[in-house]
N, C-alpha and C positions, 0 to 999 in steps of 0.2 A: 742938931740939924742933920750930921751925919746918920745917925740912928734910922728916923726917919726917910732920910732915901735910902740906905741901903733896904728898908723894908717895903717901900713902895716897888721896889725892883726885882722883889722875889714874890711879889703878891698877882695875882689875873687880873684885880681892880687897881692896877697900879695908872691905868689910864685915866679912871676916873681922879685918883687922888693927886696925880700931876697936875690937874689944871687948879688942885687946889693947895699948891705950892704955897703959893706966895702970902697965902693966908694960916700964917702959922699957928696961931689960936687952933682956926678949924680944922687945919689936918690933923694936929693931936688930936683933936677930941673925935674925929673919925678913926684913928687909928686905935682908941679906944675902944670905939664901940665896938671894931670886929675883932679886934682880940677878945670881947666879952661873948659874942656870938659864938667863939670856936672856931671858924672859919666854914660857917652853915652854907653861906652862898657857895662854896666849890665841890662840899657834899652835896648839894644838890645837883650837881648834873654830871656825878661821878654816881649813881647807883648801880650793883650790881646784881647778878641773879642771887648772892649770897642775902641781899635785904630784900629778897621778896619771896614771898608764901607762897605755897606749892595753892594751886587752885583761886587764887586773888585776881591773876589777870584773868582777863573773859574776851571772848571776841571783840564784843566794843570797844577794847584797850588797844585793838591790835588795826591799824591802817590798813584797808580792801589793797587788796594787791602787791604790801609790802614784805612777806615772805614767800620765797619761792619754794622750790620742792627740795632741793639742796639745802634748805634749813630746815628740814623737819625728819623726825627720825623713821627707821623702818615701816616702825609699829602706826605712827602717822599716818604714813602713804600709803601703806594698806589699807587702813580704814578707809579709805576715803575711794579705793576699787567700786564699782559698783555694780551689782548683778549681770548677769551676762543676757544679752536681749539673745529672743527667739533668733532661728535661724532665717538667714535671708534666702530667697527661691534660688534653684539650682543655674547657674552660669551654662551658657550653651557649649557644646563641646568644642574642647580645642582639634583644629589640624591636628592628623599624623603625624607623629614624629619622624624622621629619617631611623631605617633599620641600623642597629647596630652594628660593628665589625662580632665578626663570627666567633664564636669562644675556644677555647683548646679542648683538645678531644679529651674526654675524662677516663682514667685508666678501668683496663678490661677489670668487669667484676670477676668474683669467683665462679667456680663453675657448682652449678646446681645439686642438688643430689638428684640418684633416677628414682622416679613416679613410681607407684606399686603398679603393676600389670593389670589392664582392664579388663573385663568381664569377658568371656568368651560367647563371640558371637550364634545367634542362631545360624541353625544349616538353613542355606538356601529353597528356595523351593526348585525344583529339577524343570531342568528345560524343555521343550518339547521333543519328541524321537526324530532322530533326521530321517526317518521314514516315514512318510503319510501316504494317504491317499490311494490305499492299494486296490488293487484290478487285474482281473483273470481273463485273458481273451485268448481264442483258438479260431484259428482260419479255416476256408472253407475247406470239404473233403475233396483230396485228387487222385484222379482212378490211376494204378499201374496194371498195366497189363504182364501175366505171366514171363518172366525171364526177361526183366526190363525194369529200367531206373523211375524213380518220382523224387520233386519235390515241394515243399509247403513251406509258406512265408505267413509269419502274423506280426504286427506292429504295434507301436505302443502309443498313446495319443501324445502329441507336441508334448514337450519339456517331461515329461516321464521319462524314466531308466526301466529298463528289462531287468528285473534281481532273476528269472530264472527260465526255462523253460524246457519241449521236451517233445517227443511223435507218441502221438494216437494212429491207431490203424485198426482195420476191418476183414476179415475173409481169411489172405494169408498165413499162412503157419512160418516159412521160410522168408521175410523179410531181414534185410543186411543193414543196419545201420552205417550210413556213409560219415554226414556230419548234423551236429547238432548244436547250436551257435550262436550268439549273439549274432544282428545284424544290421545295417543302417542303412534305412532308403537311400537313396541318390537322389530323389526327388525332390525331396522336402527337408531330410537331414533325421526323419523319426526314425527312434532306434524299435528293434523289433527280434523277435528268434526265427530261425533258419533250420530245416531237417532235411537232410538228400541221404539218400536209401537205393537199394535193389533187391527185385523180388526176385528170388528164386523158383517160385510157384509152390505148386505145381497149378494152381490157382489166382485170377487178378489178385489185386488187393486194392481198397482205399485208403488213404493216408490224411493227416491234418497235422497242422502244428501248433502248441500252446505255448505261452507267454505271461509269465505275471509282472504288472509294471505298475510302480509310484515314484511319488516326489522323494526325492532323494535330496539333502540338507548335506553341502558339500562341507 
């Protein structure tokens, strides 16, 4: 009798065989039987990955939603990635950003080397002469009479310069040059030449005075 519960107390089915204690006959002859089994019923829900074949289980063996991602290897959950769908339309722009703080000034480069020397220019074309618009006038002829003075004024037209001038005369042999001169109306401000003379005679004389004047380019 000892034999017997000490083995009913190290067995899983010892619950079953307690209630068939009192019945000594038949717990022996149960205790029989699974010692002839081996102890099959506790292999049976002790199997490990060691008693099963590589490719035997199949998805039908395996419960929808009873392995998560944490039970499956690398090489698994990659497979199971799937192509990457087309792109979706462009997001409308975001708001400006706030500008950034300003950056530190970045050290001076070196200095360059110097350029070959350019081509040398064409000469200019030459300006115009600051002299144009030249012009020869001579005033009218003024009579002196023998042992007596004359003089003759000729002008130059508005904004003209006199470059030069000089006395003409007629009859006389002994004419005295007095002066012969640039000169400038009072009236109007036009510049013009000047000749004042004396005859000596022994004969009148006529007298005039010339002028050449243009634009002068100050």
């Amino acid at each position: 009798m000892s034999v017997v519960t000490d083995t009913i107390r190290r067995h899983p089915m010892r619950s079953i065989l307690r209630r068939l204690l009192p019945r000594h006959g038949t717990a022996v002859a149960y205790l029989a039987l699974f010692a002839a089994l081996g102890g099959s019923a506790y292999a049976a829900v002790t199997v490990t990955g060691k008693n099963i074949k590589d490719g035997t289980v199949t998805g039908r063996d395996v419960k929808n939603a009873s392995l998560g991602k944490n039970k499956l290897g690398a090489t698994a959950v990659s497979s199971l990635t799937g192509q990457p769908g087309p792109a979706g339309p462009q997001g409308p722009q975001g708001e400006k950003g706030e500008q950034g703080p300003v950056g530190p000034t970045g050290a001076t480069g070196p200095k360059g080397e110097t350029g070959p020397a350019g081509p040398q220019g064409s000469a200019g074309v030459p300006g115009p002469s600051g002299v144009s618009g030249w012009q020869y006038f001579v005033s009218d002829g003024v009579y002196i009479v023998d042992d007596g003075p004359g003089s003759a004024e000729v002008y130059c037209p508005l904004h003209k310069r006199p470059l030069g001038g000089g006395l003409g005369r007629t009859g006389a042999f002994r004419t005295n040059m007095v002066t012969s001169a640039p000169k400038e109306r009072k009236s109007d401000g036009a510049l013009g030449w000047v000749v004042d003379v004396w005859n000596e005679g022994p004969l009148p004389t006529t007298i005039y005075a010339w002028v050449i004047c243009a634009n002068v380019t100050s």
